[in-house]
N, C-alpha and C positions, 0 to 999 in steps of 0.2 A: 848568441845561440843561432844556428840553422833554420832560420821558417821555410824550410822547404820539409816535407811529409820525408822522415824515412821508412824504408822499407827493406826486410832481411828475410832474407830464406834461407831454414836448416834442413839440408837435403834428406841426411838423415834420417827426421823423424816427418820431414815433408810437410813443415809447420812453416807460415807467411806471419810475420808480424808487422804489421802497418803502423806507423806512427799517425797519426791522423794528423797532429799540432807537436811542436813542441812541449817540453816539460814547464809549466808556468815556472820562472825564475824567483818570482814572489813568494812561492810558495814550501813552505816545510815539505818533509820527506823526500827518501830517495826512489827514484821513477825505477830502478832494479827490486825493492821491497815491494812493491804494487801487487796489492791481488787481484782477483778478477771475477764477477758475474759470469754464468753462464747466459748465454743471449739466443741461440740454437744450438741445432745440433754442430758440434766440435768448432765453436762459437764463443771464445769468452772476452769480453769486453773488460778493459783496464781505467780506473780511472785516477786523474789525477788528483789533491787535495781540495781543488774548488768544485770536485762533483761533474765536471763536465767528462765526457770519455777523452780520454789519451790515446790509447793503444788498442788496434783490435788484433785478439791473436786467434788465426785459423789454423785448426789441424787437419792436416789430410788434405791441404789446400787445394790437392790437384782433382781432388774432386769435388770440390766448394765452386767454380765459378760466380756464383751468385754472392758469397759471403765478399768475395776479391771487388765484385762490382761494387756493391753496398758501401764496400769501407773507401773505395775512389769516390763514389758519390759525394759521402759526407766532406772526405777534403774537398771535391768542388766545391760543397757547399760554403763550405768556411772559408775556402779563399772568398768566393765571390762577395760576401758578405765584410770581408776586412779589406778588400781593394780598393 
């Protein structure tokens, strides 16, 4: 699998969804079934089977910059940390 973060935008509804890490491979379930916490406003946080977040999906991203910063943070964060 891709250890590179992805990232998609549906123009449409003007929704960012981040991959923060890959889907654990280890792990049961499928990363399309995922539900999500609400985490702020238009804000919901996806997580994988081990608990840790997977996926942040912003709506209305174009006017989140803050949420778009946050979720780059965290992948620096986890790169830095698995380098």
């Amino acid at each position: 699998m891709n250890p590179d973060p992805v990232i998609r935008y549906f123009p449409e509804t003007d929704t960012l969804a981040i991959e923060l890490r890959p889907w654990p491979t280890a792990q049961d379930g499928d990363p399309n079934e995922t539900g999500g916490q609400d985490a702020g406003e238009d804000l919901v946080i996806h997580y994988a089977p081990d608990g840790d977040p997977w996926l942040w999906e912003i709506e209305h991203a174009s006017a989140h910059p803050e949420h778009i910063t946050a979720a780059l943070g965290q992948i620096r964060n986890r790169w830095r940390t698995t380098a």
